[in-house]
N, C-alpha and C positions, 0 to 999 in steps of 0.2 A: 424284415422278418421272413418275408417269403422269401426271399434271396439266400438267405442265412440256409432255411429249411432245403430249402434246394440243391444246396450244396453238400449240406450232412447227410441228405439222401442218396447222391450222387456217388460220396467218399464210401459211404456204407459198401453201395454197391457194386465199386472197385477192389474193395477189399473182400468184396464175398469171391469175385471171381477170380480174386488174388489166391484165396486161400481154397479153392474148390481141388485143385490136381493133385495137392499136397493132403488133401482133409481128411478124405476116403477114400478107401479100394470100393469095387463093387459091390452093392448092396448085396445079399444071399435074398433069393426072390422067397416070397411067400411058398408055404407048403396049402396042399389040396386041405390040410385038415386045418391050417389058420386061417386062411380063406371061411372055412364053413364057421368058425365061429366068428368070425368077422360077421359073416352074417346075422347071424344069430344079436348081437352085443348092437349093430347097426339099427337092427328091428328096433330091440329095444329101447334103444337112443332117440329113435325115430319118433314110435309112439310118445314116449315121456316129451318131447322138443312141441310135439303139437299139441300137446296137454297143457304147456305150458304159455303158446303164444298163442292161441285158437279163441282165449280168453279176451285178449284186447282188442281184438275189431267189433267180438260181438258187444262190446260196450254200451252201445247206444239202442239194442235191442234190450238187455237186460235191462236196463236201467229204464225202458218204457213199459215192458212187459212183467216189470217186479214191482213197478214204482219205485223203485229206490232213486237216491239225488247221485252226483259224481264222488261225493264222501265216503255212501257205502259200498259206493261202485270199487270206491282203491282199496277198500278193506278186503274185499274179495279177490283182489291182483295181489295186495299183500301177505293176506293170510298165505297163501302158496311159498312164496318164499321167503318169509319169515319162520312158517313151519318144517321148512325144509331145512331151514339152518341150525334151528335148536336141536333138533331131530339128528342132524349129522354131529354137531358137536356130541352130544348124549352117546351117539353108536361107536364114537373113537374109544370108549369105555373096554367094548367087548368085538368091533370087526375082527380083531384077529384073530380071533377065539375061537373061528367057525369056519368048514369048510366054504369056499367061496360057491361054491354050485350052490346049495342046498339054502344060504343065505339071498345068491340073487332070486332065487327061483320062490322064495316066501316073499320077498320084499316087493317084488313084483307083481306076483300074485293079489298084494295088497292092492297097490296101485290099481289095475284093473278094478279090482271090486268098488275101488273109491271114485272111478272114473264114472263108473257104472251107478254110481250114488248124484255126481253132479247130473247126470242126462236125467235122472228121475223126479229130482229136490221139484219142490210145489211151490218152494218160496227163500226171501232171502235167505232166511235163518240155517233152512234149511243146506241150501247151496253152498254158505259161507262153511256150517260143517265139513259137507263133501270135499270143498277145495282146502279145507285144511289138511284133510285126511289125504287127499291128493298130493299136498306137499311131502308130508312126513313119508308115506310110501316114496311116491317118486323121487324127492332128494336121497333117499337111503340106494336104493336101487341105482341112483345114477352114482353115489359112492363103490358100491361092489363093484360097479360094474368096469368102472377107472381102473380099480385096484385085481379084476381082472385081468384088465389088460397090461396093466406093469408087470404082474407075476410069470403070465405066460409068455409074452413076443418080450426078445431080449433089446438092450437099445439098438441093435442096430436094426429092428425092424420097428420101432417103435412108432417112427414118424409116421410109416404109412399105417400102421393101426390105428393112430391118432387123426390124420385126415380122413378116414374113412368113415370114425364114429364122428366127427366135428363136420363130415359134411351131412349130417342126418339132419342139423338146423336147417341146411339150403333144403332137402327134400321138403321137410313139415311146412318150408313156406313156397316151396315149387307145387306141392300135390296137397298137404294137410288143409296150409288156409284154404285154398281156391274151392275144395272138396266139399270143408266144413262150412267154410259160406254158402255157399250154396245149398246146402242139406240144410241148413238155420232158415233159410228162406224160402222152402218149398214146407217143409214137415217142423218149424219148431225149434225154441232153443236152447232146447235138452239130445236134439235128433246129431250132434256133431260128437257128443259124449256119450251116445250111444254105439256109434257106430265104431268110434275108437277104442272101446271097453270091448266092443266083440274082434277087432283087431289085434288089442291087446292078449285076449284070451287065446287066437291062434298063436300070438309067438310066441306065448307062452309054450304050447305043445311042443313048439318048436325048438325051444329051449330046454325043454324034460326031454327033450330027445338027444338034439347035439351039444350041451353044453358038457365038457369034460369036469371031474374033480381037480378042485387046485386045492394043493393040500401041504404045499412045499411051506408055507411058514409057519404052520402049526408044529414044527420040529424043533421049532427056537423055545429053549425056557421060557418058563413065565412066572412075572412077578404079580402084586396085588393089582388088579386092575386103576387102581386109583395111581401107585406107584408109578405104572408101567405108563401111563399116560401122561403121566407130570413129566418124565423121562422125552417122550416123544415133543411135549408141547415145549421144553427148553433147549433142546440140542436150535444152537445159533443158526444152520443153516436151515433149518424148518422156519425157523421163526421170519428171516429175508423170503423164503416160502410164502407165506401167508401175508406177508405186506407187499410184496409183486403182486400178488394174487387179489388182491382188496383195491390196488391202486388202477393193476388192468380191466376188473370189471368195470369199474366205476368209472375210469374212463371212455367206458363202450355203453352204458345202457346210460349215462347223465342225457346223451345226446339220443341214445338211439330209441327212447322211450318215448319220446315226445317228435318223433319224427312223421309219422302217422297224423298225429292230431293239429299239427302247425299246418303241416302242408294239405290237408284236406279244408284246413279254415280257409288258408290264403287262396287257392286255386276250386275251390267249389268242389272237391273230387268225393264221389258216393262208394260206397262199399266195394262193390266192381269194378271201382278203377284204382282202389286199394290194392284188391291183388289181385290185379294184373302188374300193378307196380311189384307188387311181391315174389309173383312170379316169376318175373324178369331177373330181377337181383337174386330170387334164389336160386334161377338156374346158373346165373354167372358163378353164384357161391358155389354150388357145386362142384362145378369144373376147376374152379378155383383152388378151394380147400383138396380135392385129391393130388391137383399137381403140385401142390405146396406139401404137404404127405411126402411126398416122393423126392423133392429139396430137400426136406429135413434128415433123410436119410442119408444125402450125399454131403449138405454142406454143414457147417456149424451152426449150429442150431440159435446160438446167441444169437452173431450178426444177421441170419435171416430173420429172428423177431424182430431187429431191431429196424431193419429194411423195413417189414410189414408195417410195423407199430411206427414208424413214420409217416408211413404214408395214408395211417390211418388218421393221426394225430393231424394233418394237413387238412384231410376231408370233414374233419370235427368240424373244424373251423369253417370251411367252405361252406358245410350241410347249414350252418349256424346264419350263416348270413345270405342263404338264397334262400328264398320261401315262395316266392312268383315265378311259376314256371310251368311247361308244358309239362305232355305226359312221359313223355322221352327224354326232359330234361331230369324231371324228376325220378324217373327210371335208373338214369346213368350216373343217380349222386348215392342213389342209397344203395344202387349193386357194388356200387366202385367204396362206399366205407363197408359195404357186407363183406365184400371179398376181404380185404381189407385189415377190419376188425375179427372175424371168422380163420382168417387165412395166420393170422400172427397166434392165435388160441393153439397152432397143431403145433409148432416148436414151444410157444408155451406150455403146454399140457406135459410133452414131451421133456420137456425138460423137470417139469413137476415129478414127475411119474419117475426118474430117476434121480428124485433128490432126496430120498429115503431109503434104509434098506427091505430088503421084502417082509422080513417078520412084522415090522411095523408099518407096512405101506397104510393097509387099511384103516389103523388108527392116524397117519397122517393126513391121510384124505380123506377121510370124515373132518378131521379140523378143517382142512382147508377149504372145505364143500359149504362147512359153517359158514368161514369168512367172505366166501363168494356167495353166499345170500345175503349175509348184511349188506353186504357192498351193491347187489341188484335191488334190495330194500331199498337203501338210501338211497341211490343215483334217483330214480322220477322225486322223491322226497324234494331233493336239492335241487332239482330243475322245475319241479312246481313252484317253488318260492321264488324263482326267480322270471318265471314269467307271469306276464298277467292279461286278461279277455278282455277287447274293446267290446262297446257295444255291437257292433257286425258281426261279434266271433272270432275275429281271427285275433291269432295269439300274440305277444308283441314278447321281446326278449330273449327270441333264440337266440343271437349273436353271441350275448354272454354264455349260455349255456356249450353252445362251442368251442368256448374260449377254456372253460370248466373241464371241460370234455377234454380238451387237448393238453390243459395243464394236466389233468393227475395222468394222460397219456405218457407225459413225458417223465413224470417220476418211475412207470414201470419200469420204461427204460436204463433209467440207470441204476433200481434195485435187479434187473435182469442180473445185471453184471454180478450181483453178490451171490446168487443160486450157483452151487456148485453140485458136482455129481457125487452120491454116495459111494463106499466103497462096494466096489464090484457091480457100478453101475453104470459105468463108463462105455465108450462105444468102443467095440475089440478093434484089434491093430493088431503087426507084428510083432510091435516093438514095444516092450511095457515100459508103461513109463509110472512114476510115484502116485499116487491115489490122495484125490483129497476126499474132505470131508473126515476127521478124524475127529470133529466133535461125536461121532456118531457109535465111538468104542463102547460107551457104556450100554448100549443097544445090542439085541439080540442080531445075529448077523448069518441065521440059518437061510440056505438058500441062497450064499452070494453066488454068482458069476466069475470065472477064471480073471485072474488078476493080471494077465497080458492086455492091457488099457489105453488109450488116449482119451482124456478130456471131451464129453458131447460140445460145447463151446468155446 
């Protein structure tokens, strides 16, 4: 099996540097004013990323200082994204319907206030509310803000717009966890969702200031919103969309959710040596996910998921069956699937991001923002059932969860291949070549891109 793997990774990556001279001309570099909203989109990604993971180490404080058992504890990890996902489905209704500024800039605005509600709550009941409300903001906000970035940077810049915001997961676990741990340990543990609420609130400012109007698909007719979304949720390439999309998460959090809690049983390791681990693998992910950005601009964006999402699919397996290890051992398994897992999301996204046309982008990704919360639901779901606590603690059953992990890895991979690019979503070339995706005619098509095209994969 590992031979087998070795090999397909190997071909993978003869073929990427087969196809590199022929694939691209030079990227057209970033301008001074997408840089600034780079920024801007980064922030916010940023804050939302540590909103989201800041939750599971403080586990074993809330759950001492709430009284709650590990029962209520997952209700509170779920509520988040479970409410982010009914919450995206619901907005695919009316995304497009609304200028994209004025939409991130409410949606957002939400989130902070709801951030600002979990650092305060008195108690479970309370907290479980805030972190709903923290879903449904935050998932909607992390939908705009996609569907930002597809409307404005065209595909040939899209890759590095896509690494830039996909490396804010390595920041929130480079600076967010390390930060909020520690702020949970001196002052309290409401004092990490305080501090991020008044974070939140500056980039907010910072967003009323430099976020532009996108206003390019509100040109396209529009039908009944019920219509107009049945329309979006059947065109066949949306739908290989959203099953790539459901199989890649679920191949990334079945294993990476339970990563934390195996390896702090087996090796004794306490909060602080949590992230330090975190911090190591984030900062790899960083470095990581921007120079994978910058691949995806030059080579085919398929075969480089497919490189990635190997070599992720390998380390599932590995993560699954080491659980005894130093600090450096343990360091270099979860930077190496962060990069990894992280690093294969910017030609994934990228390729998401141009598998629709612009009038409908934001009713597609709110769908598929749904599907990618079911899918972060279920993965701990399905890897709780299948481990189970000795008496000592330590957890016994990763190996299968690995194996889980690697299986539906390997179904992305070959639904990748059925994602194709919208019309007039192709990466520019000299030479135009025929457009697919023509399930997509009965869609409004305002806002396409010049039809001189090659294929992103």
């Amino acid at each position: 099996m590992v031979s087998l793997t070795i090999g397909f990774v190997r071909d993978l990556y003869e073929n990427l540097m087969a196809a590199a001279p022929s694939a691209r001309s030079p990227a057209p570099p970033l301008t001074h004013a997408e840089w600034g909203l780079l920024l801007v989109l980064v922030a916010v990604q940023f804050t939302h990323m540590v909103d989201f993971v800041i939750i599971m180490p403080l586990g074993a404080r809330l759950q001492r200082e709430l009284d709650i058992g590990p029962q209520e504890f997952g209700w509170v990890v779920a509520a988040y994204a479970w409410a982010a996902g009914v919450a995206s489905l619901l907005a695919g209704f009316a995304m497009d319907r609304f200028d994209r500024r004025p939409a991130l800039l409410a949606l957002y605005g939400g989130f902070a206030v709801s951030t600002l509600l979990c650092g305060l709550a008195a108690n479970y009941e309370q907290l479980l509310i805030a972190r709903t409300l923290a879903g449904v903001f935050g998932g909607l906000a992390a939908v705009s803000l996609m569907a930002v970035v597809g409307d404005v940077f065209p595909p040939e810049k899209r890759g590095r717009a896509m690494g830039a915001v996909v490396s804010s997961f390595a920041a929130a676990s480079v600076i967010g966890l390390p930060i909020g741990l520690t702020l949970a340990e001196f002052f309290g543990r409401g004092a990490p969702f305080l501090a991020l609420a008044a974070v939140s609130a500056a980039v907010w400012v910072l967003g009323w200031v430099r976020l532009p109007s996108v206003r390019e698909h509100l040109a396209a007719p529009r039908r009944h919103p019920v219509t107009e979304f049945a329309a979006v949720a059947r065109v066949p390439n949306h739908l290989w969309g959203f099953a790539f999309t459901f199989f890649l998460v679920l191949g990334t959090f079945t294993v990476a959710s339970f990563m934390a809690p195996v390896y702090s049983a087996a090796n004794g390791w306490q909060e602080g040596t949590l992230a330090m681990v975190y911090f190591v693998a984030g900062a790899c992910t960083f470095v990581g996910t921007n120079l994978i950005g910058r691949l995806a601009d030059r080579f085919p964006r398929l075969i480089l998921f497919r490189v990635l999402g190997a070599a992720a699919l390998v380390l599932a397996v590995v993560a699954g069956y080491l659980s005894v290890m130093s600090f450096w051992g343990g360091a270099a398994i979860v930077s190496g699937f962060m990069v990894a897992a992280a690093g294969r999301m910017v030609p994934a996204q990228a390729m998401l991001l141009g598998a629709s046309v612009p009038a409908v982008r934001g009713a597609f990704m709110s769908l598929n923002t749904a599907v990618q919360h079911l899918a972060t639901g279920l993965a701990p779901t399905i890897a709780g059932y299948l481990l189970t606590r000795r008496p000592d603690g330590v957890l016994e059953g990763f190996p299968m969860v690995g194996w889980v992990s690697a299986g539906t890895a390997a179904v992305s991979l070959v639904l990748a291949g059925r994602l194709k690019p919208a019309p007039g979503q192709q990466m520019a070339a000299p030479e135009p070549v025929e457009s697919t995706g023509a399930a997509e005619r009965d869609l409004p098509t305002a806002g396409q891109r010049p039809a001189a095209v090659v294929a992103e994969g």
